[in-house]
C-alpha positions in Angstrom: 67.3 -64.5 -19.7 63.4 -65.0 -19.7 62.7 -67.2 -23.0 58.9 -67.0 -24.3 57.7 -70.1 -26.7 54.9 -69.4 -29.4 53.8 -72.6 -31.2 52.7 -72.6 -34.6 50.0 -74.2 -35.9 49.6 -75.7 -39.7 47.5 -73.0 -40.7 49.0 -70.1 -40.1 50.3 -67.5 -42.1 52.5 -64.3 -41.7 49.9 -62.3 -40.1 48.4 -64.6 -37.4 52.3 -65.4 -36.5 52.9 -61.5 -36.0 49.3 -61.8 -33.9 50.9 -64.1 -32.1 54.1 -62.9 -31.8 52.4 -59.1 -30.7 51.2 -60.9 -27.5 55.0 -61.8 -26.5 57.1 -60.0 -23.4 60.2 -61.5 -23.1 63.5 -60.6 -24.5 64.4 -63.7 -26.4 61.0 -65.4 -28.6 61.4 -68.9 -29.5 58.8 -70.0 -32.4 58.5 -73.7 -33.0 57.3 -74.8 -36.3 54.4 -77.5 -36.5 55.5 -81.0 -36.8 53.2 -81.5 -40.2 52.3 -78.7 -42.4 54.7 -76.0 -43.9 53.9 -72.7 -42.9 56.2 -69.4 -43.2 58.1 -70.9 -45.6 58.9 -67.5 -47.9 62.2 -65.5 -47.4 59.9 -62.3 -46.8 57.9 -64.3 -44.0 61.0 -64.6 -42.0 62.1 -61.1 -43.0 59.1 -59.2 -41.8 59.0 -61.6 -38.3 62.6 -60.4 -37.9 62.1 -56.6 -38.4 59.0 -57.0 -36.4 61.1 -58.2 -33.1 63.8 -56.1 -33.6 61.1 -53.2 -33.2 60.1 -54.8 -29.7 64.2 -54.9 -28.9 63.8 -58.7 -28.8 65.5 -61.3 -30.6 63.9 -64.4 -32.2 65.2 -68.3 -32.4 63.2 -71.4 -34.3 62.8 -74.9 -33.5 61.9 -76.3 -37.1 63.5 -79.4 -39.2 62.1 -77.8 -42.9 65.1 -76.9 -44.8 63.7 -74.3 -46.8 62.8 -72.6 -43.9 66.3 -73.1 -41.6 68.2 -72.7 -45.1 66.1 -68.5 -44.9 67.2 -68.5 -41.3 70.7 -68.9 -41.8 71.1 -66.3 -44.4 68.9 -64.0 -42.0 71.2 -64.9 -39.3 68.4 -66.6 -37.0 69.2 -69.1 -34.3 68.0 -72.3 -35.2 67.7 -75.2 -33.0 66.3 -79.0 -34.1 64.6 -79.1 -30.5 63.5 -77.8 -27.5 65.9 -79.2 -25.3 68.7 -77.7 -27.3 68.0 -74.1 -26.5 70.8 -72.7 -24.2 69.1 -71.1 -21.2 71.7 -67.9 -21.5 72.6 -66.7 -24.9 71.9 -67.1 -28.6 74.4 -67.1 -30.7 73.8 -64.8 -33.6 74.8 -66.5 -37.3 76.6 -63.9 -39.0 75.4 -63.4 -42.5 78.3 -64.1 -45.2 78.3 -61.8 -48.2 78.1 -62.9 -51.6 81.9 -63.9 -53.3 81.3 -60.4 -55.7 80.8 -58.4 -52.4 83.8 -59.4 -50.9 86.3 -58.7 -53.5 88.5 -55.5 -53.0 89.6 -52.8 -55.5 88.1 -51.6 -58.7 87.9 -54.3 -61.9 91.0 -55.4 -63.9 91.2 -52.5 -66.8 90.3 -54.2 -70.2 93.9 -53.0 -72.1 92.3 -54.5 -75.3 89.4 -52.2 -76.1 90.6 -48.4 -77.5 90.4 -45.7 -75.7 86.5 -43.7 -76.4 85.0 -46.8 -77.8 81.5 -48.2 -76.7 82.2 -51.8 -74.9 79.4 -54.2 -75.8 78.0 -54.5 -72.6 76.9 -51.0 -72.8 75.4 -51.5 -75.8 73.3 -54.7 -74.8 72.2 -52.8 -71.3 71.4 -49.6 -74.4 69.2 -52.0 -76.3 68.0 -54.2 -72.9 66.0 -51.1 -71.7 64.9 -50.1 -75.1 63.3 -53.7 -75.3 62.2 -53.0 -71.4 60.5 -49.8 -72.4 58.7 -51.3 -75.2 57.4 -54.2 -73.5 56.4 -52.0 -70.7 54.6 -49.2 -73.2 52.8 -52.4 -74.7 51.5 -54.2 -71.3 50.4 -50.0 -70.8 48.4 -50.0 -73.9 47.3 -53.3 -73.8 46.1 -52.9 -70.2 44.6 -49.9 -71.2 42.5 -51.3 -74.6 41.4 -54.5 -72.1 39.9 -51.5 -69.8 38.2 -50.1 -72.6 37.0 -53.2 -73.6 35.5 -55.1 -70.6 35.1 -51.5 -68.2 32.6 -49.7 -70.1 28.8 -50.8 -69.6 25.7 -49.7 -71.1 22.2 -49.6 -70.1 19.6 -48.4 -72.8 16.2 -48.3 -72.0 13.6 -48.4 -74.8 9.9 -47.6 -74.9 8.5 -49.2 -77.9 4.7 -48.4 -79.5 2.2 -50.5 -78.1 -1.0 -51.6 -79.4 -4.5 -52.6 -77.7 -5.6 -56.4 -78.5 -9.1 -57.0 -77.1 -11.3 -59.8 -77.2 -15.2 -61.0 -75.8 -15.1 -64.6 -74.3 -17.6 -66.6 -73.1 -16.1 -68.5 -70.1 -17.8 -71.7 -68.9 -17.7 -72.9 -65.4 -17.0 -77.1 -65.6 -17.5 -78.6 -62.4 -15.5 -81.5 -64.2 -12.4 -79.6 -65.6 -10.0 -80.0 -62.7 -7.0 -77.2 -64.4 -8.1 -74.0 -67.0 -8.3 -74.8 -70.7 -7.4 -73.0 -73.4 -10.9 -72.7 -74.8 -11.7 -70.6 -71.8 -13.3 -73.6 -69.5 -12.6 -72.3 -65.7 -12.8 -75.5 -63.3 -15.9 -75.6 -60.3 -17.1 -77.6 -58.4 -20.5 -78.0 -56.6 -20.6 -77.6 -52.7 -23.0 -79.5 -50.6 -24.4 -78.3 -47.5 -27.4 -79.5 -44.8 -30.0 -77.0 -43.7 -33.1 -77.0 -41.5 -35.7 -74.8 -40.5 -39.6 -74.3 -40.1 -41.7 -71.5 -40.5 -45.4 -70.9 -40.1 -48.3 -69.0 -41.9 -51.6 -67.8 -41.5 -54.3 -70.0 -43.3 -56.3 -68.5 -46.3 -58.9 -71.4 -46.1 -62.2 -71.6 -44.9 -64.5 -74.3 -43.9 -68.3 -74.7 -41.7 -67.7 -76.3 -38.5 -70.5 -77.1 -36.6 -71.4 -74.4 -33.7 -75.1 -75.0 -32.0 -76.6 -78.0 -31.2 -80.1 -79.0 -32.4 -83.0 -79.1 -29.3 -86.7 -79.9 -29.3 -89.4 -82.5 -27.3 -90.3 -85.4 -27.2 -92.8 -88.5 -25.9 -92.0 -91.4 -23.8 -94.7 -93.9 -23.5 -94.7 -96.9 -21.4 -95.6 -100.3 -22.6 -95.5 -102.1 -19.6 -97.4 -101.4 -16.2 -94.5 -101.0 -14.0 -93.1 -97.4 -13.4 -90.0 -96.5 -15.5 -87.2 -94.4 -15.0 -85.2 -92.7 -18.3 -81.9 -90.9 -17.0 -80.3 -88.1 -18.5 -77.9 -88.7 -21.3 -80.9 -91.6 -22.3 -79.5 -92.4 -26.1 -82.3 -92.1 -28.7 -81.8 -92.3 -32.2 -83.8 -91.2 -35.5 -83.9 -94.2 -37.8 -84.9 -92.9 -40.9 -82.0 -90.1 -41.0 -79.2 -91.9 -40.9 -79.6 -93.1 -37.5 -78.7 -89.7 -36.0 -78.2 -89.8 -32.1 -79.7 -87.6 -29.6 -79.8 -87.6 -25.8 -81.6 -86.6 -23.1 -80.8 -83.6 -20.9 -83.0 -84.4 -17.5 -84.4 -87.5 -15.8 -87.3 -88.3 -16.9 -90.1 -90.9 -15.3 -93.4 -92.8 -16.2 -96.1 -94.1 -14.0 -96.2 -98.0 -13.7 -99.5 -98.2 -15.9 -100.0 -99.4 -19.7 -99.7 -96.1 -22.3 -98.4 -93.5 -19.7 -96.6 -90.4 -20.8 -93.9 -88.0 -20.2 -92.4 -85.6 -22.1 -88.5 -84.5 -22.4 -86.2 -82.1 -23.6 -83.4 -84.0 -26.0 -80.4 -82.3 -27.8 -78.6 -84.4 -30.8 -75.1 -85.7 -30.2 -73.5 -83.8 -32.5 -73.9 -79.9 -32.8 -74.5 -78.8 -36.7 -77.6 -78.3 -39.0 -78.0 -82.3 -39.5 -79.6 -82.4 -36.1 -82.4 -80.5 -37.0 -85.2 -83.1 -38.0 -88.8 -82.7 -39.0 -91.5 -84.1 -36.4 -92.3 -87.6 -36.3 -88.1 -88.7 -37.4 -87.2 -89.8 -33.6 -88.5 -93.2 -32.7 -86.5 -95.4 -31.0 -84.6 -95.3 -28.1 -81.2 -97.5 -27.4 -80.5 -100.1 -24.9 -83.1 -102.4 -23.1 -85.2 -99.2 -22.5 -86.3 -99.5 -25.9 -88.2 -102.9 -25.3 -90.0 -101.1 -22.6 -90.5 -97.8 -24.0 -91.5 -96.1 -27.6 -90.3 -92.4 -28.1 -91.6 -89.7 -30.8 -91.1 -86.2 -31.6 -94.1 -84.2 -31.9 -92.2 -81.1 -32.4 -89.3 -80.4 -34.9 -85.9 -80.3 -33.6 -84.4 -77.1 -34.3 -81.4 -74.8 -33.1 -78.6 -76.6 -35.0 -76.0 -74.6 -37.0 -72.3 -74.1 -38.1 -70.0 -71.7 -37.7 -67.5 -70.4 -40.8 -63.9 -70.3 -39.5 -60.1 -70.5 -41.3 -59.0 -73.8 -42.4 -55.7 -75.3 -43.8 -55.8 -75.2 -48.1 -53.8 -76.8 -50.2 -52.7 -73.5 -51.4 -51.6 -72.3 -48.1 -49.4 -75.7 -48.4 -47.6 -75.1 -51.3 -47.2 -71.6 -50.7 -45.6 -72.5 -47.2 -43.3 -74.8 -48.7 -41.9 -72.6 -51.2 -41.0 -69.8 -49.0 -39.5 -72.0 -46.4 -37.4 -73.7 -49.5 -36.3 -69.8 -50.5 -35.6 -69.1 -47.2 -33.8 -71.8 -46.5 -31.8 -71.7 -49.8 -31.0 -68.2 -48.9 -29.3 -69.3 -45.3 -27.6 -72.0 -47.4 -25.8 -69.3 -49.5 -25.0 -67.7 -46.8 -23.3 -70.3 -45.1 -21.5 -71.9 -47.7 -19.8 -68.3 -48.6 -19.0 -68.6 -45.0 -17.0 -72.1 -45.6 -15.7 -71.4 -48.3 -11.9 -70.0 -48.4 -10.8 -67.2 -49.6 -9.9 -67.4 -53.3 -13.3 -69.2 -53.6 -16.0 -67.6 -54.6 -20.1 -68.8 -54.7 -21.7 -67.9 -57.8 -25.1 -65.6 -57.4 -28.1 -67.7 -57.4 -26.6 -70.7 -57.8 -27.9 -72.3 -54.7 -30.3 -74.7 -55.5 -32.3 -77.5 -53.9 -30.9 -81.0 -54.2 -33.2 -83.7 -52.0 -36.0 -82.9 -49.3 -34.6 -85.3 -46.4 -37.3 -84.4 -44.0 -40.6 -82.6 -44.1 -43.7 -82.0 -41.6 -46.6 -80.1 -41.5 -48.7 -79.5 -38.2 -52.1 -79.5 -39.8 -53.2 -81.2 -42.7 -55.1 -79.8 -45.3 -59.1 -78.8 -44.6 -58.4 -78.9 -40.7 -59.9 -75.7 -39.2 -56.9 -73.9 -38.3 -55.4 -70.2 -37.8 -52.0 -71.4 -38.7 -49.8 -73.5 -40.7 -46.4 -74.5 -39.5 -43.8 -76.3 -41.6 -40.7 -77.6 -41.0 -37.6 -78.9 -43.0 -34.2 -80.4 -43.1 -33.0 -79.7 -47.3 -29.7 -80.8 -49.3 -28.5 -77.7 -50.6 -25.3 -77.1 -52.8 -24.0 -73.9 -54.9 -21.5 -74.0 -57.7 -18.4 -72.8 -56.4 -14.9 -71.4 -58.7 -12.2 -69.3 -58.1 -12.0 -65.5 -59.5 -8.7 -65.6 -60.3 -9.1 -68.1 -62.4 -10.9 -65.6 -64.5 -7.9 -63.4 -65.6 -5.8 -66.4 -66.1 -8.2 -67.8 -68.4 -8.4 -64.4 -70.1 -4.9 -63.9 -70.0 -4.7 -67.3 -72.2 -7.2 -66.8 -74.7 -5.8 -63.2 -75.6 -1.8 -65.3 -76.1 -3.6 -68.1 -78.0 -5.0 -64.9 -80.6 -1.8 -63.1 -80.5 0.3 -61.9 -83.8 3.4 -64.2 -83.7 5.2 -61.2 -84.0 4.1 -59.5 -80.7 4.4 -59.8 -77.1 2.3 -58.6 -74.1 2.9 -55.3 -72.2 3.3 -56.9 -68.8 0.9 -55.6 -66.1 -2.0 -54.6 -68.6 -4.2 -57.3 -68.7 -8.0 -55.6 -68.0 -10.5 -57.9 -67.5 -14.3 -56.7 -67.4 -16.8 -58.3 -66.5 -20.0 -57.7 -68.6 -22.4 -60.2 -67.3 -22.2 -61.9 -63.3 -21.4 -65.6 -63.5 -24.8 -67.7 -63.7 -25.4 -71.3 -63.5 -26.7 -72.3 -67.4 -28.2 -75.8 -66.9 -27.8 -78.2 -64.4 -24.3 -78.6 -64.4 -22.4 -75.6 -65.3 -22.3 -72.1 -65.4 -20.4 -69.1 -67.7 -19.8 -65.6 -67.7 -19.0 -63.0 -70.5 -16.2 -60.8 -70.0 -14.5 -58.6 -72.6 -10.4 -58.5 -71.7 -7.5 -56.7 -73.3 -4.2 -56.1 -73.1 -1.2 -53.9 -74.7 1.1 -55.3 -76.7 4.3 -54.1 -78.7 6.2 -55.6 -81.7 9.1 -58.3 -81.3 12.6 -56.5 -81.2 15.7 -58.5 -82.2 17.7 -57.1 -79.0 21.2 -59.5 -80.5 20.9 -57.5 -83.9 20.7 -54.0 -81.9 23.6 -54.8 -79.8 25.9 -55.4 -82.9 24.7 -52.3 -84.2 25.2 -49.6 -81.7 28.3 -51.0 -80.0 31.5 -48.7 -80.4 29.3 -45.6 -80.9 28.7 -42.7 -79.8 25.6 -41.9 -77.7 23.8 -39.7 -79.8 25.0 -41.6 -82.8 23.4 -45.0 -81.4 20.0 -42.9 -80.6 19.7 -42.2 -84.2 20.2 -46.1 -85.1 17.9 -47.0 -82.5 15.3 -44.9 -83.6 15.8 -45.7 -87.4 15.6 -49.5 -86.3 12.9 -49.9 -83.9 8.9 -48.2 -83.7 9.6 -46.2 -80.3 6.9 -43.8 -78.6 9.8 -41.9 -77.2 14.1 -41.3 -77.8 16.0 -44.3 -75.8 17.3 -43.5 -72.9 21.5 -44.2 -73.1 22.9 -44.5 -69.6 27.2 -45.2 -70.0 29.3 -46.4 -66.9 31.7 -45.0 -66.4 29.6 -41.5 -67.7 33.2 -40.1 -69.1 33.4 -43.0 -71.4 33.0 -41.4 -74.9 31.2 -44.3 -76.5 29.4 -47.4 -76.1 31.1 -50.5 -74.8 32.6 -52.5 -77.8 31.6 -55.8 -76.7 27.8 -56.4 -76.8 28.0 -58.3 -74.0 28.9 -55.0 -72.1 25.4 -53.4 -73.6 22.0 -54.3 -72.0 18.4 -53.7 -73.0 15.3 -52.7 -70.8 12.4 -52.2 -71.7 10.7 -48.5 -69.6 8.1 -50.8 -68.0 11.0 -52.9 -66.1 12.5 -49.9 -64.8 9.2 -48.1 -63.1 
């Protein structure tokens, strides 16, 4: 007959052996215990096993050495063998099960001839009092069973809404670029960011100056002192000794006969345009070069025609006014970028960008040059006091719990903070703001004392002591588990307090 083998393994128990033993087919099941390790070693293990195979119409053997285990097996009448190679390959023989001694004797009990007829034996009266004493044990484990419930079961949740009060307070906060955490005194830490900007811009000019226009013309002599002929060119330099040596030249060729005091007469123009060219007769008298050893030169005529022209020139004003704008300007884009830098729990207070150093500056005209324009261009050192907003409320949070009753505590989630003035930089340093914050806040309750008061009561009885004990805006809210439970929980352990801001 087909023989199926399920091992065990140290870990199992009575349900993954009936797992296991679910997944047989054959007629006869052999299960072979673990050689280290006890496992199924209960009475009921091998019980339940037994029923379940007798369900499946098969029949089970073991292959284990743990007496407790083959000592269950023989009273069960299971085959056990100490090894594999003892199994017969035909039948099992089935262990009959021997009956206890009491079960196998026959006929009623001797009659006891010594007690009198009608009378109570004492065994009757011990089993009388034995379930007497079983009753009243069992009535007490009830009732004590039942007070432990009450006891430990019941819980309580009250939830209190006492009166709150505002507390408000102005503060002057200071921004410290050299406080690195917040202070108690309401000093926020900043620091000062540093950025590198360029740029030019350019202006018209609001000066004016002359510049010479026309240039001075007139006559003038040539007369040879030699007897050979003499050729001046054009462009012949002449100059007017007794005004500052002022230069003109002539505009044509001019030539003289080769004879002793011959004449010729020329047009000239001065050097320069401008009214200093215009001399009074007689001022032109020498000529330059080696012409002038051969030649003497006058002016019978005034030289006129010289002039200036008014036209826009570079001022000192229009410097300094160019310079500040392209300073603002440029301040302005550094603002802008550094609240671009910056992250985002920083913030850049207004105005506070300011100029550090001047690394490079040029102009394109300096001043009095006649000019339509002015162009300037910079590269500046910029930086802006920097801080972090929420350090605001934090520091406002801690100067309203440094001024707070010792007998109070803050509503949480009411801190207001408002700020009355912008943050501004004070000197060169630091900056403050003025901000007025408040909060609500409600009176210290001695939850320990209220626990030992209201425990044990009823609900409507423990409203009326709550109320009596503690400044509430509204009746406390009593929520019992299980909500059949007439009362409270006894233990004040069992009983807890929340206040009706936890609970929204």
């Amino acid at each position: 007959m087909k023989v199926q083998i399920i091992y065990l393994d140290p870990h199992d128990d009575y349900v993954s052996a009936l797992d296991k033993l679910g997944w047989a087919k054959a007629p006869r099941i052999l299960l072979v215990w673990p050689r280290r390790g006890r496992v199924l070693t209960r009475r009921l293990d091998l019980v339940l096993l037994q029923r379940n195979a007798i369900q499946r119409s098969a029949q089970i053997g073991l292959v284990t050495h743990d007496p407790e285990v083959r000592a269950h097996a023989k009273d069960l009448a299971i085959p056990v063998f100490d090894s594999l190679d003892q199994v017969p390959e035909y039948g099992w023989r089935r262990r009959t099960r021997r009956k206890p001694k009491e079960e196998r004797q026959r006929g009623p009990p001797p009659a006891d001839l010594l007690t009198p007829p009608g009378a109570v034996t004492p065994s009757q009266h011990t089993q009388t009092l034995y379930k007497i004493i079983r009753l009243s044990l069992t009535t007490l484990a009830l009732g004590a069973l039942l007070l432990l419930a009450a006891t430990i079961v019941p819980l309580a949740k009250i939830t209190l809404t006492p009166m709150t009060y505002t507390q408000e307070l102005e503060l002057i906060l200071s921004l410290e670029p050299n406080v690195e955490i917040l202070q108690a005194y309401g000093s926020i830490p900043a620091r000062w960011e540093h950025i590198q900007v360029e740029g030019s811009l350019r202006l018209p000019t609001t000066g004016s100056i002359a510049v010479p226009a026309d240039f001075a013309t007139g006559t003038v002599i040539f007369t040879n002192l030699t007897s050979d002929p003499i050729t001046l060119p054009s462009n012949t330099g002449l100059r007017a000794s007794g005004s500052d040596n002022l230069r003109y030249v002539t505009t044509e060729q001019v030539s003289l006969p080769g004879e002793e005091d011959s004449q010729a007469i020329a047009r000239v123009q001065a050097a320069s345009p401008g009214p200093a060219g215009n001399l009074p007769a007689g001022e032109i008298d020498a000529v330059e070069g080696p012409l002038g050893l051969l030649v003497v030169v006058i002016n019978h005529e005034p030289m006129t025609g010289g002039s200036d022209e008014i036209r826009a020139a570079v001022s000192y004003t229009d410097r300094t006014i160019l310079m500040r704008n392209l300073e603002n300007q440029l301040i302005e884009q550094a603002a802008t970028e550094l609240a671009e830098i910056l992250s985002p729990d920083e913030t850049l207070v207004p105005d506070s960008a300011r100029l550090i150093q001047i690394l490079d500056q040029h102009y394109d005209r300096q001043a009095g040059d006649p000019a339509d324009s002015l162009e300037l261009s910079l590269i500046l050192e910029i930086a802006g006091l920097i801080y972090q907003p929420a350090d605001i409320e934090s520091a406002a949070g801690m100067a309203l719990e440094a001024e707070l009753p010792s007998a109070s505590l803050p509503v949480p989630g009411t801190l207001y903070v408002e700020i009355l003035s912008d943050p501004k930089v004070e000197n060169e340093n630091s900056g403050s703001l003025t901000i007025i914050a408040s909060q609500d806040t409600y009176e210290k309750i001695d939850l320990i004392r209220l626990q030992d008061r209201v425990r044990a009561r009823p609900p409507e009885e423990a409203t009326s002591i709550l109320e009596s004990l503690v400044d509430l805006s509204t009746r406390p809210q009593i929520q019992i588990i299980p909500q059949w439970f007439p009362r409270l929980p006894w233990l004040g352990m069992r009983i807890t307090f929340h206040y009706q801001w936890q609970v929204e």
